[in-house]
Backbone as CSV, one residue per row, in Angstrom:
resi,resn,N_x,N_y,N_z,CA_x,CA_y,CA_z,C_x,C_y,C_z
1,UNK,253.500,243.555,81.807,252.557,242.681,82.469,252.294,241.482,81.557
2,UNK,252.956,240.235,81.936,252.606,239.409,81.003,251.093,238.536,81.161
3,UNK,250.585,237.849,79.569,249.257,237.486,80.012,249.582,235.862,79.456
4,UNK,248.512,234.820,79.914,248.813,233.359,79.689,248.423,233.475,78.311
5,UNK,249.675,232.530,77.326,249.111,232.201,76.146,248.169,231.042,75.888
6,UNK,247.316,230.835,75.474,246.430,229.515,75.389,246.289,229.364,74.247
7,UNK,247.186,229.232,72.978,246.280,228.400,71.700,245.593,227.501,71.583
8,UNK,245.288,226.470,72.369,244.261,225.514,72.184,242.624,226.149,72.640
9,UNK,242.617,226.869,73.726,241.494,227.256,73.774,241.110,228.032,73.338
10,UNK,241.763,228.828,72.895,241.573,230.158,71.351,241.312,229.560,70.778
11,UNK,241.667,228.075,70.040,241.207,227.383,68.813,240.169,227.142,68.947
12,UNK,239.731,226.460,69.659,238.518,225.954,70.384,237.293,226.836,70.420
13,UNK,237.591,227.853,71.209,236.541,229.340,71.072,236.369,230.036,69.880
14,UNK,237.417,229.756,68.819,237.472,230.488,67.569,236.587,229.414,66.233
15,UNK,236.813,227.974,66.842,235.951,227.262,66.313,234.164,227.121,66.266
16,UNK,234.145,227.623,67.484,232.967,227.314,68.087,232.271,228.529,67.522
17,UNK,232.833,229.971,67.796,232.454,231.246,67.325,231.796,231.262,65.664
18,UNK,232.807,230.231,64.830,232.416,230.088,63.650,231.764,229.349,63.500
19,UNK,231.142,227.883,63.644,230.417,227.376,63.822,229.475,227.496,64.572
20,UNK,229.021,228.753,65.676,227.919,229.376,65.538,227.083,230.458,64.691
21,UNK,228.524,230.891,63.933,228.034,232.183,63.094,227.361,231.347,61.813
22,UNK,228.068,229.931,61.264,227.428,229.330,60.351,225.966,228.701,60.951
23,UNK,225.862,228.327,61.223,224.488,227.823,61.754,223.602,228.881,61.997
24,UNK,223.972,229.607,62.867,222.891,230.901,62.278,222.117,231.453,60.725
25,UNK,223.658,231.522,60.106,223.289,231.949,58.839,222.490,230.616,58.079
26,UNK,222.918,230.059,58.294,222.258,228.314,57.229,221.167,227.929,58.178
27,UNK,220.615,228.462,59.152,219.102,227.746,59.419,218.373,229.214,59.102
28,UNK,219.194,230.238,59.580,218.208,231.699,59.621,218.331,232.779,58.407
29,UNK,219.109,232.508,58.115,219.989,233.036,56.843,220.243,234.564,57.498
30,UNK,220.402,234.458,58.992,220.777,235.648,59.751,222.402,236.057,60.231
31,UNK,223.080,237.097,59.889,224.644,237.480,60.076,224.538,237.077,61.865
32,UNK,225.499,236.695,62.595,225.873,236.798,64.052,226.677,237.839,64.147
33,UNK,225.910,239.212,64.236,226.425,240.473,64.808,225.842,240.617,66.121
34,UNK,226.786,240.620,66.563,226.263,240.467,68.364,225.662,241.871,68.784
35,UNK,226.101,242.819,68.345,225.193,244.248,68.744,224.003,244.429,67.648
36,UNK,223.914,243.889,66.632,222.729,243.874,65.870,221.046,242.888,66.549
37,UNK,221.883,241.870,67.160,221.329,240.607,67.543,220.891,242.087,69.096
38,UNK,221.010,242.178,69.997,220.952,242.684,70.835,220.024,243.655,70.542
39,UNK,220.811,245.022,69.643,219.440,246.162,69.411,218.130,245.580,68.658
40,UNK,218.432,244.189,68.089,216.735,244.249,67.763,216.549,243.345,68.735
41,UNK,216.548,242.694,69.435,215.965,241.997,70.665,215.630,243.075,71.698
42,UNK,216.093,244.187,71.947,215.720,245.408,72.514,214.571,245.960,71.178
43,UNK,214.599,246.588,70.805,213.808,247.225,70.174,212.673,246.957,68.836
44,UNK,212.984,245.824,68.821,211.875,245.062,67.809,210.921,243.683,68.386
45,UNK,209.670,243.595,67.886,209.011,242.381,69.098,209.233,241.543,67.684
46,UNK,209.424,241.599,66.758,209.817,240.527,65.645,210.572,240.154,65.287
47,UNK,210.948,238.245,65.556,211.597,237.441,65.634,212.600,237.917,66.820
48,UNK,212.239,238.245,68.012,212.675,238.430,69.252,212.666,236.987,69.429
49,UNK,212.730,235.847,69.821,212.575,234.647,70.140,214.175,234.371,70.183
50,UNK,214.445,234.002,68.948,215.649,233.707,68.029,216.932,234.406,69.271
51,UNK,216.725,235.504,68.738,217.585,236.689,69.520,218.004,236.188,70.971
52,UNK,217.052,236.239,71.516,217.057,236.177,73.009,217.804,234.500,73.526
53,UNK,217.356,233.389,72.130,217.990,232.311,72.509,218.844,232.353,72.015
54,UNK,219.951,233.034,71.476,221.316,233.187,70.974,221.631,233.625,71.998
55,UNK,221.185,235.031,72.428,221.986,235.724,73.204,222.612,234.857,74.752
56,UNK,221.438,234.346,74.990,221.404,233.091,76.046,222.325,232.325,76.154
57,UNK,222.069,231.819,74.428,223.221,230.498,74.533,224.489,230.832,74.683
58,UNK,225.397,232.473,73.986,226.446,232.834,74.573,226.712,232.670,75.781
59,UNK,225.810,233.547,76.727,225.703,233.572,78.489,226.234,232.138,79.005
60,UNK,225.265,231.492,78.694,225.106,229.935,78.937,226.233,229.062,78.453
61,UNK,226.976,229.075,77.535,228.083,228.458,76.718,229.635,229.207,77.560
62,UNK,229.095,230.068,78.144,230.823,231.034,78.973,230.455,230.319,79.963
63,UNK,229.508,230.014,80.633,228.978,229.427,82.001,229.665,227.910,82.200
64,UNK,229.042,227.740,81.051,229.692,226.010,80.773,231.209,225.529,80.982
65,UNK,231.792,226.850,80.043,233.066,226.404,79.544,233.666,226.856,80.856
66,UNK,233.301,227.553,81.991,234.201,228.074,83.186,234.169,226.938,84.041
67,UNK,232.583,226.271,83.825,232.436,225.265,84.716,233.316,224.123,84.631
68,UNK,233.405,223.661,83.161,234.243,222.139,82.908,235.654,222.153,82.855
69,UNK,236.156,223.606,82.196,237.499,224.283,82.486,238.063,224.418,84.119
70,UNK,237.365,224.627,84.870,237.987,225.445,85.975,238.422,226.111,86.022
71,UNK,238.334,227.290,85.030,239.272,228.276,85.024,238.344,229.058,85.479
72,UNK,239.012,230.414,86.368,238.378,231.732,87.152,238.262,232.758,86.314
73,UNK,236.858,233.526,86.398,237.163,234.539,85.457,237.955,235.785,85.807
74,UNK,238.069,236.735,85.158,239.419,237.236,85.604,238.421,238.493,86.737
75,UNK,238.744,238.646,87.808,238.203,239.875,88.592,239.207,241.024,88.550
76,UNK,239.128,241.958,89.333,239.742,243.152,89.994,240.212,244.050,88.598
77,UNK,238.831,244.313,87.931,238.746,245.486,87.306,238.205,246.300,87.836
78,UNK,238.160,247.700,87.995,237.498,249.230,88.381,236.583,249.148,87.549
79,UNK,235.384,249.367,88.358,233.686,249.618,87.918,233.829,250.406,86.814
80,UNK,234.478,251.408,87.755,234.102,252.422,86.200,234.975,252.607,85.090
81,UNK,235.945,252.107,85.293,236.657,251.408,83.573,235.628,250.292,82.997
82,UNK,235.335,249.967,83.681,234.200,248.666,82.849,233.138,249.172,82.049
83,UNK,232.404,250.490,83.111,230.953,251.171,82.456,231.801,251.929,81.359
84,UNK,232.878,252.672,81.057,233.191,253.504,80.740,233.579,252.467,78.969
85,UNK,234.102,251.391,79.474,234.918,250.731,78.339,232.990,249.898,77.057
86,UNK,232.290,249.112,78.332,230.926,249.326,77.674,230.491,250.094,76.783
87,UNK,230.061,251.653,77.238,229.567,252.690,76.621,230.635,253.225,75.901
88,UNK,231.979,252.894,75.156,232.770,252.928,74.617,232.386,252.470,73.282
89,UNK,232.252,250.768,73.907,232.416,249.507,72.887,230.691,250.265,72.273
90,UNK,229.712,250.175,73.175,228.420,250.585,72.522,228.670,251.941,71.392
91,UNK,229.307,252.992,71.527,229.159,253.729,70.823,229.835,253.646,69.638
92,UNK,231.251,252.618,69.766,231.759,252.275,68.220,230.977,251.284,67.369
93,UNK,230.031,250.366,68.204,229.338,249.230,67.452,228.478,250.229,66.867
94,UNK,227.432,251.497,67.304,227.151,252.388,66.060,227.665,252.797,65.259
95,UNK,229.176,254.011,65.692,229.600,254.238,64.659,230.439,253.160,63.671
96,UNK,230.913,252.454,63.967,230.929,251.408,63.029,230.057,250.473,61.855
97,UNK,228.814,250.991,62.186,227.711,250.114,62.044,227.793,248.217,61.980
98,UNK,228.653,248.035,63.371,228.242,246.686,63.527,229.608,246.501,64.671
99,UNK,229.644,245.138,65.014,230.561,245.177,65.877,231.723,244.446,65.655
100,UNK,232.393,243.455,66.095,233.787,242.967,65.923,233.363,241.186,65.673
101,UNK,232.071,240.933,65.891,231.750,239.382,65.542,231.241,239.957,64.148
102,UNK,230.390,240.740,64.042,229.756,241.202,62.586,230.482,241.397,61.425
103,UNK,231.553,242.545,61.612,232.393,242.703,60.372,233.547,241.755,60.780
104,UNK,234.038,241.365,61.804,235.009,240.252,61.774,235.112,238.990,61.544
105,UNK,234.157,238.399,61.815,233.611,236.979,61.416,232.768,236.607,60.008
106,UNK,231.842,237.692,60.308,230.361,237.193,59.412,231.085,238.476,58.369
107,UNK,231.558,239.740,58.070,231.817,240.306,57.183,233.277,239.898,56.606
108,UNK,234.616,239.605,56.876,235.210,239.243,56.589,235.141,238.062,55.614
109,UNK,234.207,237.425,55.831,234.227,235.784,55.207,233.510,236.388,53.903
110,UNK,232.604,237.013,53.551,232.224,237.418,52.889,232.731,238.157,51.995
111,UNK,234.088,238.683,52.367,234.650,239.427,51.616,234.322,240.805,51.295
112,UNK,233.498,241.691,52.859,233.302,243.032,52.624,234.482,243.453,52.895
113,UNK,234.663,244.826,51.788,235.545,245.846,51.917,235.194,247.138,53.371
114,UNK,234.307,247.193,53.513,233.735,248.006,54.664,234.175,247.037,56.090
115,UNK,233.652,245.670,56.071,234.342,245.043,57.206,236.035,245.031,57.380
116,UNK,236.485,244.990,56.248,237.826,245.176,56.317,238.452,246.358,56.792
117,UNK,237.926,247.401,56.520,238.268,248.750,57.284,238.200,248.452,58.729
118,UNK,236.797,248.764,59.013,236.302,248.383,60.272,237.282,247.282,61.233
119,UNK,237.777,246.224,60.795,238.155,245.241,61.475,239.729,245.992,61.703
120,UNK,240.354,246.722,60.956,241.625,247.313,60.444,241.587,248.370,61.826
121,UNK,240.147,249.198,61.790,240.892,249.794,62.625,239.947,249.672,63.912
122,UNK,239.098,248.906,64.287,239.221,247.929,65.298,240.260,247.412,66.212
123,UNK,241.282,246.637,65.608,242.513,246.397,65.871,243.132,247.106,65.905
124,UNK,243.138,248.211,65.197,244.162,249.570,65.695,244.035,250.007,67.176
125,UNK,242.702,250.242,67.066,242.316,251.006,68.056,242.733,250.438,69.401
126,UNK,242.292,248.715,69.726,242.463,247.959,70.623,244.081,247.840,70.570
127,UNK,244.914,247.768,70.136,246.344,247.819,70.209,246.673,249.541,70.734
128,UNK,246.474,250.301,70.611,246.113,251.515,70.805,246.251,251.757,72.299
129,UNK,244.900,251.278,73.060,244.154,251.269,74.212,245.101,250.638,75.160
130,UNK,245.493,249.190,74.719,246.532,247.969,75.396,247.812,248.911,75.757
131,UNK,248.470,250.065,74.395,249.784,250.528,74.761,249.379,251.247,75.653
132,UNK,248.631,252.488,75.789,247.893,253.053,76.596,247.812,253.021,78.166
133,UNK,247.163,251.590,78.012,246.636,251.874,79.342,247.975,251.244,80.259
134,UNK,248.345,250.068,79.632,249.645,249.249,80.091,251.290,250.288,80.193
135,UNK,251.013,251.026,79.753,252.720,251.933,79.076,252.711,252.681,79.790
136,UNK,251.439,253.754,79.312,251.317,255.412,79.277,251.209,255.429,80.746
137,UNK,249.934,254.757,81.047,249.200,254.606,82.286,249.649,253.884,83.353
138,UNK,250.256,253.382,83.300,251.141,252.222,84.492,250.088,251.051,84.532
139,UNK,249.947,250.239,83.656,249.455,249.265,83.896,248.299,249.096,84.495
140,UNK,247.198,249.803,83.991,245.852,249.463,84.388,245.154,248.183,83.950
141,UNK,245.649,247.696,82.492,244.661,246.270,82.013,245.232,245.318,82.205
């Protein structure tokens, strides 16, 4: 099943990703871990503000870029591969303790050895899933 290559807008999104993770850190001196950012905007009423307008501006910034792009987002996934792949992704961003913007972006640059695992087999895993579901499975993703 082949998928469209786009390096320019990978660049673009990969730019932007980092230049939000810096600005975070240099006004807030806060990491952009997107499941960190989330469980304390759920579960803490301090510096909930912040949180909630990040989280936003993601929402809001995919909104944008579909709008001026024209590009469609992709439909005709099964519900419950979606809930299932969610409560997936949720339960490795615990056991991981963080998620794939956290130790991939904001821990990598930093030069953690723990993000480096994490990101290692992150990517395992997701290469993993891709043979999986595409091979094993007849092409579900």
């Amino acid at each position: 099943m082949p998928t469209a290559f786009t390096p320019v807008s990978a660049l673009i999104g990969g730019a932007l990703i980092g230049l939000a993770a810096t600005l975070l850190y240099a006004t807030l001196g806060r990491i952009a871990g997107i499941s960190g950012i989330v469980t304390a905007a759920v579960e803490q009423q301090a510096q909930r503000g912040w949180r909630i307008g990040f989280l936003l501006g993601l929402i809001l910034a995919g909104g944008l870029w579909l709008a001026a792009s024209g590009a469609a987002p992709r439909t005709g996934f099964p519900v419950p591969w979606l809930i299932a792949a969610g409560l997936l992704v949720g339960f490795g961003t615990r056991l991981g303790s963080g998620c794939t913007s956290g130790h991939g972006i904001c821990g990598l640059s930093r030069l953690s050895r723990r993000s480096l695992v994490a990101v290692i087999v992150f990517m395992g895993f997701g290469a993993l899933t891709v043979y999986v579901l595409r091979h094993v499975m007849g092409g579900i993703a």
